[in-house]
Biopython code that builds the backbone (N, CA, C, O; Angstrom):
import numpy as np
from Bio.PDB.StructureBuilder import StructureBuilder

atoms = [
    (1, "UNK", "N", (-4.896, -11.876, 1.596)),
    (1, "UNK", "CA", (-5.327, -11.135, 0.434)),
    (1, "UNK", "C", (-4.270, -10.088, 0.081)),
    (1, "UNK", "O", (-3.911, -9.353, 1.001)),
    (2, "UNK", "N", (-3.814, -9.948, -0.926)),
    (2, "UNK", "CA", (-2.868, -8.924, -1.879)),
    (2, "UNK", "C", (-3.517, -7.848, -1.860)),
    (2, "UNK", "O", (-4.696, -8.136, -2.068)),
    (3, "UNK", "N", (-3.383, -6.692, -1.714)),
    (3, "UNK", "CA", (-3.868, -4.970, -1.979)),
    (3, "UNK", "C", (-2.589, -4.711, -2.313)),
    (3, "UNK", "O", (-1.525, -5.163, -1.890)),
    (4, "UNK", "N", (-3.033, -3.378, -3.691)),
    (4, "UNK", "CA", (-1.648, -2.612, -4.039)),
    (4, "UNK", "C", (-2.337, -1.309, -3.295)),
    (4, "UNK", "O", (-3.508, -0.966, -3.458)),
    (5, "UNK", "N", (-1.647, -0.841, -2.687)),
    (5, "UNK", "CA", (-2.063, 0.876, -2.064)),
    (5, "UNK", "C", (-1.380, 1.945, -3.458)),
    (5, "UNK", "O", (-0.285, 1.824, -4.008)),
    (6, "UNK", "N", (-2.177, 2.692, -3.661)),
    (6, "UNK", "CA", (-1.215, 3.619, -4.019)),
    (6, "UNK", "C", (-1.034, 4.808, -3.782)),
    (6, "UNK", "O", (-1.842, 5.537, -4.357)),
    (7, "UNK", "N", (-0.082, 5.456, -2.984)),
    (7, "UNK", "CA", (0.014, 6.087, -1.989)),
    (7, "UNK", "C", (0.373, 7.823, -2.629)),
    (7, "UNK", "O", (1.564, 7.850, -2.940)),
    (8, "UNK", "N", (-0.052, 8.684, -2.793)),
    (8, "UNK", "CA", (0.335, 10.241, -3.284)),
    (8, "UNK", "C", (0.555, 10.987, -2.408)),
    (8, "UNK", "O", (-0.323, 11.427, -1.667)),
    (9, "UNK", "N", (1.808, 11.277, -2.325)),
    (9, "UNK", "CA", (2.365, 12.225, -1.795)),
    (9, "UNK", "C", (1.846, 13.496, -1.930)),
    (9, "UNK", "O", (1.698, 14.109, -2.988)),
    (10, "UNK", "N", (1.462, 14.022, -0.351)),
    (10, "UNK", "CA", (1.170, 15.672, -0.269)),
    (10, "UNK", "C", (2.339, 16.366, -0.556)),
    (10, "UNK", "O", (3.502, 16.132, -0.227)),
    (11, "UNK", "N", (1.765, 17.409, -1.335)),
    (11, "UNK", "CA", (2.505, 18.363, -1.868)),
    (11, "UNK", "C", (3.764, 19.170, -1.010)),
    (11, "UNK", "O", (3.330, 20.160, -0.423)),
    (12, "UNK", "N", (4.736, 19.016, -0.889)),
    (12, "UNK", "CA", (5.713, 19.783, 0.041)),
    (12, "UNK", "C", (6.131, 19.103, 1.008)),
    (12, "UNK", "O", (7.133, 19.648, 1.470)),
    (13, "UNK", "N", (5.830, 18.067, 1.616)),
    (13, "UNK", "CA", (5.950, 16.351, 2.302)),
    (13, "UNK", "C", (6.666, 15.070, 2.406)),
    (13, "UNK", "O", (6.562, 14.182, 3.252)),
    (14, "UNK", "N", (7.428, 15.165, 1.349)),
    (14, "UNK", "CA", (8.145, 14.287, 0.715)),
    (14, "UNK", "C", (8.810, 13.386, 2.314)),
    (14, "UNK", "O", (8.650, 12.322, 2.911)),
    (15, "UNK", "N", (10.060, 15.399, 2.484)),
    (15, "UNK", "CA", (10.856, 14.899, 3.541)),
    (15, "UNK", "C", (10.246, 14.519, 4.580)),
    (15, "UNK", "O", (10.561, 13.357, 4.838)),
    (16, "UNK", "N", (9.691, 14.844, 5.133)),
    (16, "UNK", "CA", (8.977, 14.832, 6.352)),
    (16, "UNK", "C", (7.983, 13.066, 6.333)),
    (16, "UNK", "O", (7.781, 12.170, 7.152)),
    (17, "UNK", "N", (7.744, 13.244, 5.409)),
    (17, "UNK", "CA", (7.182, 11.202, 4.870)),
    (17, "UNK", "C", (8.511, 10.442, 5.360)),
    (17, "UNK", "O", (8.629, 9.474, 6.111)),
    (18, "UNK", "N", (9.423, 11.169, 4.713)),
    (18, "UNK", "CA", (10.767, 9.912, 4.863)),
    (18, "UNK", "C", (11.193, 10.532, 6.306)),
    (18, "UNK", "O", (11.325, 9.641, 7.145)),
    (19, "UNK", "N", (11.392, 11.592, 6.704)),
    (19, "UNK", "CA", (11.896, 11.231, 8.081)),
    (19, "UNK", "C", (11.145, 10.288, 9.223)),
    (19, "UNK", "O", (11.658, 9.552, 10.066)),
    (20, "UNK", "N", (9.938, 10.533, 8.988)),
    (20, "UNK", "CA", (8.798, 10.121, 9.849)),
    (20, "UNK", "C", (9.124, 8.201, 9.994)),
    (20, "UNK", "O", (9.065, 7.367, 10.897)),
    (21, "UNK", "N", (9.433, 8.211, 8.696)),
    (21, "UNK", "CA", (9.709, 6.762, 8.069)),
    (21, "UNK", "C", (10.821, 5.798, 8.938)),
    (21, "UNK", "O", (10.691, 4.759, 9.585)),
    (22, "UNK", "N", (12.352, 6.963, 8.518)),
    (22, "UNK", "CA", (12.959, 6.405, 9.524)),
    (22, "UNK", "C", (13.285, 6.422, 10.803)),
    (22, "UNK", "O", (14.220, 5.728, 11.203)),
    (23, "UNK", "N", (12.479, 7.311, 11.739)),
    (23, "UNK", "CA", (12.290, 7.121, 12.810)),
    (23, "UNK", "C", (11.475, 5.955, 13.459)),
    (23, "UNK", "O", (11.725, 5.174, 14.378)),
    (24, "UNK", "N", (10.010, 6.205, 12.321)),
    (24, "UNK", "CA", (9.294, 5.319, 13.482)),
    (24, "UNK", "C", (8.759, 3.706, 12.177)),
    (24, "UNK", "O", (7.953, 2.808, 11.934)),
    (25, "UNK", "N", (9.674, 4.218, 11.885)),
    (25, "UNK", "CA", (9.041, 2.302, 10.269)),
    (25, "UNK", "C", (8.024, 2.847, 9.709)),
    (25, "UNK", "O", (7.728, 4.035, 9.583)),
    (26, "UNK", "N", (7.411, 1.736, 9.320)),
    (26, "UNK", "CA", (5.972, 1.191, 8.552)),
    (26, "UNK", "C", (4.794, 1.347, 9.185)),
    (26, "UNK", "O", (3.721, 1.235, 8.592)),
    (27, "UNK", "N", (4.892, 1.602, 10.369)),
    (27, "UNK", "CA", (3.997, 1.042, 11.626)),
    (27, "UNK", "C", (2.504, 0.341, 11.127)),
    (27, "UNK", "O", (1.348, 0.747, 11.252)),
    (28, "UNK", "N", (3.025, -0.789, 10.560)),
    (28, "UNK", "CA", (2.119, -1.671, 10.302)),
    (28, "UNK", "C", (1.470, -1.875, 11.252)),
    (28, "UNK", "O", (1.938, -1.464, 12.314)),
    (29, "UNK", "N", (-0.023, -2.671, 11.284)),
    (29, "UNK", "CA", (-0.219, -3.635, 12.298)),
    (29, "UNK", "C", (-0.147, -4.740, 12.129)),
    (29, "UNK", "O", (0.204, -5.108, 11.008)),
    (30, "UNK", "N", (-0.419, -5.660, 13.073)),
    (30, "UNK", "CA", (-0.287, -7.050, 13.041)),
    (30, "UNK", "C", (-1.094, -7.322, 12.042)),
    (30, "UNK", "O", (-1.861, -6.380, 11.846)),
    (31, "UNK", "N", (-1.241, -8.148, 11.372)),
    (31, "UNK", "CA", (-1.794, -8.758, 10.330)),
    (31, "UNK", "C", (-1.793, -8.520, 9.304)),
    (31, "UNK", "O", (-2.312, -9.251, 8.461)),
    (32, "UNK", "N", (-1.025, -7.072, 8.957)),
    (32, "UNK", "CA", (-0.631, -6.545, 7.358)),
    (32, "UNK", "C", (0.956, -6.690, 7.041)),
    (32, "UNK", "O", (1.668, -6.096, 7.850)),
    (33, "UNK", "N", (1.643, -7.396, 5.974)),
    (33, "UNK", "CA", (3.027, -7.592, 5.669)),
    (33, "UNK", "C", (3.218, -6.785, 4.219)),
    (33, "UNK", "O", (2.499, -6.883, 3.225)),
    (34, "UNK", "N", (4.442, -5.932, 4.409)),
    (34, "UNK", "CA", (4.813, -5.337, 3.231)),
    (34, "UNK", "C", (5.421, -6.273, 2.110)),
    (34, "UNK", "O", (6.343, -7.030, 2.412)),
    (35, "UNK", "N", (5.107, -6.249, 1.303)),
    (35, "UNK", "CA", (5.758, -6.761, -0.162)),
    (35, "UNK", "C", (6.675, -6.167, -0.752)),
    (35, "UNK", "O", (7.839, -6.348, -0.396)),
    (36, "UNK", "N", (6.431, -5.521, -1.544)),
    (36, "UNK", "CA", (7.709, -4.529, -2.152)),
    (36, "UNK", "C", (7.160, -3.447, -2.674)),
    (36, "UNK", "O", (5.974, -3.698, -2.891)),
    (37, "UNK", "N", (7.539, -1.940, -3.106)),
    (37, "UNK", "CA", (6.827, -0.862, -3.215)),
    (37, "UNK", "C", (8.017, -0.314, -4.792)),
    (37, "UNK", "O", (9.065, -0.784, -5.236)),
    (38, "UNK", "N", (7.394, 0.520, -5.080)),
    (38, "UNK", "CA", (8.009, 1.246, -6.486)),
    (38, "UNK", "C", (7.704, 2.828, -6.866)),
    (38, "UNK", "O", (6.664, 3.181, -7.421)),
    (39, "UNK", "N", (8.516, 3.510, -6.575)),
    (39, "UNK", "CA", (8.128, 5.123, -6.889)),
    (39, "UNK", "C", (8.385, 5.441, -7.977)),
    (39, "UNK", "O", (9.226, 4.832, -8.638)),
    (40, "UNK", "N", (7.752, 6.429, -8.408)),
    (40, "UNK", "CA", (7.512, 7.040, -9.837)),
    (40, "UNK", "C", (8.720, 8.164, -10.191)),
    (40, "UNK", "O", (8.945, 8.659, -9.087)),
    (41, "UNK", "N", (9.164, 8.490, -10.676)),
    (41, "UNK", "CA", (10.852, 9.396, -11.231)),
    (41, "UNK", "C", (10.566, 10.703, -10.363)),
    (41, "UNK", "O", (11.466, 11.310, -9.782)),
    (42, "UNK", "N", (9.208, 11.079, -10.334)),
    (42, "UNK", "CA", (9.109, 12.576, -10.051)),
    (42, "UNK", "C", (9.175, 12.130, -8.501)),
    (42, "UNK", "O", (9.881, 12.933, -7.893)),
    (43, "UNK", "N", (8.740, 11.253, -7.777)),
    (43, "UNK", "CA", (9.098, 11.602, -6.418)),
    (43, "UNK", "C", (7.911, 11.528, -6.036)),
    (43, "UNK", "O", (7.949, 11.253, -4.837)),
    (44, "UNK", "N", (6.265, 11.673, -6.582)),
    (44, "UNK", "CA", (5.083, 11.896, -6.333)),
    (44, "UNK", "C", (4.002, 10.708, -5.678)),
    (44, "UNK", "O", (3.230, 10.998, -4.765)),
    (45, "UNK", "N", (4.069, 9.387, -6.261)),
    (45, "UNK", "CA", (3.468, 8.431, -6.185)),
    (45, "UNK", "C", (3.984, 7.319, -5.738)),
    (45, "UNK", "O", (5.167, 7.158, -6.040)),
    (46, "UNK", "N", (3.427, 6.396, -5.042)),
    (46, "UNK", "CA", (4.142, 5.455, -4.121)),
    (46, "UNK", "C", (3.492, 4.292, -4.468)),
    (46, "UNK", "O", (2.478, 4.086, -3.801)),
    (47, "UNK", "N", (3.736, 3.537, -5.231)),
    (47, "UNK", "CA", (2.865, 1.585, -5.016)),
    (47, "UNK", "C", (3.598, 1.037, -4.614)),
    (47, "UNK", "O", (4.772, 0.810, -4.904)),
    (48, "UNK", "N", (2.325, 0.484, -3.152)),
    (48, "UNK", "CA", (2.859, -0.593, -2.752)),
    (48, "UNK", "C", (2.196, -1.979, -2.631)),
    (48, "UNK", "O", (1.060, -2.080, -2.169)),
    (49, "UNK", "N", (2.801, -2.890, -2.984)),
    (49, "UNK", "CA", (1.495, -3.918, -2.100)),
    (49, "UNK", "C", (2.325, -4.808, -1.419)),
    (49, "UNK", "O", (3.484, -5.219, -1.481)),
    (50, "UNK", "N", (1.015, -5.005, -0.544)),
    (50, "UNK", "CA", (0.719, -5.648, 0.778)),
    (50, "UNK", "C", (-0.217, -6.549, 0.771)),
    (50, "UNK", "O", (-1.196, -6.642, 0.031)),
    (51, "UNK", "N", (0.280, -7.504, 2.015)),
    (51, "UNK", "CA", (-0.920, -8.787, 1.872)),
    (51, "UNK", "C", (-1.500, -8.208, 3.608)),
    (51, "UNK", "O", (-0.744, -7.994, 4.555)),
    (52, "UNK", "N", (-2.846, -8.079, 3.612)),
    (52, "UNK", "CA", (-3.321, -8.275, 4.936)),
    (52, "UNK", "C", (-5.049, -9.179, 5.101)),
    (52, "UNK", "O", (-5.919, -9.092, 4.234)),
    (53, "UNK", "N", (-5.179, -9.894, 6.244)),
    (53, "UNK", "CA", (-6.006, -10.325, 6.258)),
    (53, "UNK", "C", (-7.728, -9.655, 5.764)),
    (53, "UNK", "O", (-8.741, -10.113, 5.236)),
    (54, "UNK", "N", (-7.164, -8.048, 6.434)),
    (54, "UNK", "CA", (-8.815, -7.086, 5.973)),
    (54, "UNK", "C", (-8.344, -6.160, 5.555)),
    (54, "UNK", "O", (-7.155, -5.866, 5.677)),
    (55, "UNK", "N", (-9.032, -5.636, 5.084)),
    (55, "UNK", "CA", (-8.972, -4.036, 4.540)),
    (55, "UNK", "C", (-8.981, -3.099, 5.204)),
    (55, "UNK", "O", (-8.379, -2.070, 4.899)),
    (56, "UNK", "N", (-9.701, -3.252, 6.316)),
    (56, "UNK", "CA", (-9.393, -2.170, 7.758)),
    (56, "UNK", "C", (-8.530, -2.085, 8.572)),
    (56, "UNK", "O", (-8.279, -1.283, 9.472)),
    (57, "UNK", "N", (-7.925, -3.275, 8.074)),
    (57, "UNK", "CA", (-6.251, -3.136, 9.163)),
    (57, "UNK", "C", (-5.452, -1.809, 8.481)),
    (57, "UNK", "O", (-4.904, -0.918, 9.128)),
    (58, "UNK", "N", (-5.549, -1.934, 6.620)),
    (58, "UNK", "CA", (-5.285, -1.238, 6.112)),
    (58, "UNK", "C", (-5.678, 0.337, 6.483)),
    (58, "UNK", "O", (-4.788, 1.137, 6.768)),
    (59, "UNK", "N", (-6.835, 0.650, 6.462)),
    (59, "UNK", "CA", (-7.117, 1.830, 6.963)),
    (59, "UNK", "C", (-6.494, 2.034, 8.691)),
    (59, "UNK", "O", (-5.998, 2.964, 9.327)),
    (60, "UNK", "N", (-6.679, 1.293, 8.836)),
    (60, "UNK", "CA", (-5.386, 1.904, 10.264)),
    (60, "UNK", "C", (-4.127, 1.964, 9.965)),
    (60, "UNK", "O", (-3.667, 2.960, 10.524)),
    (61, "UNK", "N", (-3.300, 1.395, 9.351)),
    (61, "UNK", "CA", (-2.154, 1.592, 8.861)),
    (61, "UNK", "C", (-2.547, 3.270, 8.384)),
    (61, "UNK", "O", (-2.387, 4.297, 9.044)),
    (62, "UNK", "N", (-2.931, 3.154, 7.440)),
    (62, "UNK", "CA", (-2.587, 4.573, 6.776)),
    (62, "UNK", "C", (-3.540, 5.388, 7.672)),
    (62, "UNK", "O", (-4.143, 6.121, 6.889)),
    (63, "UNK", "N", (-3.821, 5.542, 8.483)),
    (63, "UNK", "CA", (-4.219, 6.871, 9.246)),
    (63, "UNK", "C", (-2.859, 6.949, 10.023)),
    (63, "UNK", "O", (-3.246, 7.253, 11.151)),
    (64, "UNK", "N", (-1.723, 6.869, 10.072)),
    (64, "UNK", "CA", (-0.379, 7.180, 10.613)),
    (64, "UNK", "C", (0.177, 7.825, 9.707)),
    (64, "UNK", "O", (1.161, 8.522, 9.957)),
    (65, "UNK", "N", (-0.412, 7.708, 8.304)),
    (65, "UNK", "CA", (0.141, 8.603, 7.261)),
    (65, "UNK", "C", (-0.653, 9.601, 6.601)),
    (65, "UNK", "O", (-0.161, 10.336, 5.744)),
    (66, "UNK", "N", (-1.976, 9.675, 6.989)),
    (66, "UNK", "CA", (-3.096, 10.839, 6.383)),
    (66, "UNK", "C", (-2.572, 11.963, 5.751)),
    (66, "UNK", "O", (-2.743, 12.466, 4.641)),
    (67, "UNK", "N", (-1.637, 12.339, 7.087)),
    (67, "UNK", "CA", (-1.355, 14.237, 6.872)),
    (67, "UNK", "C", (-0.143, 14.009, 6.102)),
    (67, "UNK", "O", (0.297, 15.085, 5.699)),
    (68, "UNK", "N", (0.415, 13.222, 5.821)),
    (68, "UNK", "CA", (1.398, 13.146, 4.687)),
    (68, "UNK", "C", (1.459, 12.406, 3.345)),
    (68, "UNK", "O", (2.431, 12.380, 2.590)),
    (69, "UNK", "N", (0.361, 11.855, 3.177)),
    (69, "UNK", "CA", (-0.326, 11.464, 1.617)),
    (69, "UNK", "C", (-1.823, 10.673, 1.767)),
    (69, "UNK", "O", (-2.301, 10.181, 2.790)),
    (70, "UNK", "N", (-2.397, 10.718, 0.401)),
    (70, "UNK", "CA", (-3.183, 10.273, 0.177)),
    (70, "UNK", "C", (-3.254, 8.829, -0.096)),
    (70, "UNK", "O", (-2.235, 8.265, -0.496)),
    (71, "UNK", "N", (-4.498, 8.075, 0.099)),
    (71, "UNK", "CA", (-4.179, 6.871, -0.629)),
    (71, "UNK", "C", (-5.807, 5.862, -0.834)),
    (71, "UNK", "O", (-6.860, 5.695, -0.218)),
    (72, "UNK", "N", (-5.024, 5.308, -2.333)),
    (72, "UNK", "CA", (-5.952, 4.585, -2.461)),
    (72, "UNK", "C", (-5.736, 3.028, -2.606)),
    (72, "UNK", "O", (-4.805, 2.608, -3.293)),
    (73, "UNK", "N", (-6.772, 2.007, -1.828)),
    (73, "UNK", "CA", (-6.322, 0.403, -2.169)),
    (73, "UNK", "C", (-7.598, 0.271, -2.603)),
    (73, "UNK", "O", (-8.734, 0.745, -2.615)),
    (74, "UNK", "N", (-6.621, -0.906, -3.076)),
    (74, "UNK", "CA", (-7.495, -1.854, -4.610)),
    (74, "UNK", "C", (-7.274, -3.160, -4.016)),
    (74, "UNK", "O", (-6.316, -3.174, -3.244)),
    (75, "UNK", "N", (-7.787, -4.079, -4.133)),
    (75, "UNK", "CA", (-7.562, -5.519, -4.163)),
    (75, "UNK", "C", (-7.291, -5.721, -5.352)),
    (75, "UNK", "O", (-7.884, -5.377, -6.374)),
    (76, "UNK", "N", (-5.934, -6.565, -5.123)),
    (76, "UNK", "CA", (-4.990, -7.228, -6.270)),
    (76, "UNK", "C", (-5.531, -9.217, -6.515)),
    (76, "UNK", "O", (-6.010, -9.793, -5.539)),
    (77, "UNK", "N", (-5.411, -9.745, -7.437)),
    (77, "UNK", "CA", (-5.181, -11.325, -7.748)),
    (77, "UNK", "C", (-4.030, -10.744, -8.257)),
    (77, "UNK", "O", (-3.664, -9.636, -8.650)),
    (78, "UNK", "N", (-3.312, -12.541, -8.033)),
    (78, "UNK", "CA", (-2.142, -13.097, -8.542)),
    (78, "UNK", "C", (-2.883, -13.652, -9.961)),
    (78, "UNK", "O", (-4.059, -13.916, -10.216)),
    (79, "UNK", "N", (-1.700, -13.702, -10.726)),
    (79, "UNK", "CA", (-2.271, -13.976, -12.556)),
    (79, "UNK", "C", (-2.619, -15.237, -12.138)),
    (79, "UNK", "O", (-3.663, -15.691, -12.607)),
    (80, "UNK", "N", (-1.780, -16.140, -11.105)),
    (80, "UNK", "CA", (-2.431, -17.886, -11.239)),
    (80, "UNK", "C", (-3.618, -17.731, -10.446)),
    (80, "UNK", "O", (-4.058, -18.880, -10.438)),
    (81, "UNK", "N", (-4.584, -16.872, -9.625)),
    (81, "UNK", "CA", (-5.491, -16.456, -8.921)),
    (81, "UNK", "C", (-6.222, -16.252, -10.013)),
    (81, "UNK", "O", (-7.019, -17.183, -10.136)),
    (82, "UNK", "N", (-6.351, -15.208, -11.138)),
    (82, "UNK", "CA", (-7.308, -15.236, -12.572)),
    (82, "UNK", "C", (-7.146, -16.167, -13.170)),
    (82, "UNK", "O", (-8.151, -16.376, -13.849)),
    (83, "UNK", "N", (-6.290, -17.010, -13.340)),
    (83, "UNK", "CA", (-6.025, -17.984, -14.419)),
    (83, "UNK", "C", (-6.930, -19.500, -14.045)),
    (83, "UNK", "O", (-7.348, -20.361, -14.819)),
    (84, "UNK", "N", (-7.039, -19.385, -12.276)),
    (84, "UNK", "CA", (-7.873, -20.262, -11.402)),
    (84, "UNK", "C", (-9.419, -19.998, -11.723)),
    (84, "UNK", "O", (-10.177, -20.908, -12.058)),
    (85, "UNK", "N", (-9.780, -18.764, -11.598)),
    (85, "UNK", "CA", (-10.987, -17.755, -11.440)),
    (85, "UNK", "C", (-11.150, -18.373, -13.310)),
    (85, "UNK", "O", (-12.026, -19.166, -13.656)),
    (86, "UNK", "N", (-10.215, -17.844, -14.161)),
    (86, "UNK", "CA", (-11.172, -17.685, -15.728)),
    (86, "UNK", "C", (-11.352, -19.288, -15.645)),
    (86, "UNK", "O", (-12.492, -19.750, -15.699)),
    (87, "UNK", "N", (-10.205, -20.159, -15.511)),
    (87, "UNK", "CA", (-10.695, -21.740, -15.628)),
    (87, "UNK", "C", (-11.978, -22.435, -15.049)),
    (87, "UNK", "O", (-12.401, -23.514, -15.464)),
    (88, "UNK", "N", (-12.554, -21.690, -14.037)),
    (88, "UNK", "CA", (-14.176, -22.037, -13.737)),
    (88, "UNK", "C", (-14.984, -21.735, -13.595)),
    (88, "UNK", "O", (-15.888, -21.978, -12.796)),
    (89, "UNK", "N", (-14.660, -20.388, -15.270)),
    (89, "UNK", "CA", (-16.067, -20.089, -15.756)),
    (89, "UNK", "C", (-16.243, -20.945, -17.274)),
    (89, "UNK", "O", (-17.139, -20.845, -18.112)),
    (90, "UNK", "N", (-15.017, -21.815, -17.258)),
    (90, "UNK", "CA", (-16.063, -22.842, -18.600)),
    (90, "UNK", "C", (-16.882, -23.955, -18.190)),
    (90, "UNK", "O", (-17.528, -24.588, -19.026)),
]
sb = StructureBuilder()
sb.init_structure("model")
sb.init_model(0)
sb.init_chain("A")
sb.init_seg("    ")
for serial, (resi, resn, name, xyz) in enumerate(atoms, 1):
    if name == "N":
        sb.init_residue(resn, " ", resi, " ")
    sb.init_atom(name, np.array(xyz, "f"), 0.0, 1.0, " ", f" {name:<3s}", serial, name[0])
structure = sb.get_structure()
């Protein structure tokens, strides 16, 4: 399953997000894979998505990042995933 997270940076945090980052990675767990992510000009907001089997793997992932942003996931479809979905509701 696809989730976009979108991740907000605590206020004053930035660095400390990215050092944390390259010391210790993603610290995914097993069963969640990063996709590709996109930040916003100001530096503030983070989307990313990710495919993981549950949604609670997700919430363990981001409790490694609590005290340094917020976040919210959504479950994502792929357009050929709606395009599957609208074709069998005629």
């Amino acid at each position: 399953m696809l989730y976009m997270i979108i991740e907000s940076f605590r206020k004053g945090k930035v660095k400390e997000l990215y050092k944390r980052f390259a010391e210790k990675g993603r610290q995914l767990p097993p069963g969640v894979t990063y996709i590709n992510s996109w930040i916003d000009e100001k530096i503030e907001t983070c989307y990313q998505l990710m495919e993981s089997d549950s949604v609670e793997k997700l919430f363990e992932w981001t409790e490694h990042w609590n005290d340094l942003a917020g976040f919210e996931i959504k479950r994502v479809l792929t357009s050929a995933e709606v395009q599957e979905k609208v074709n069998s509701l005629e």
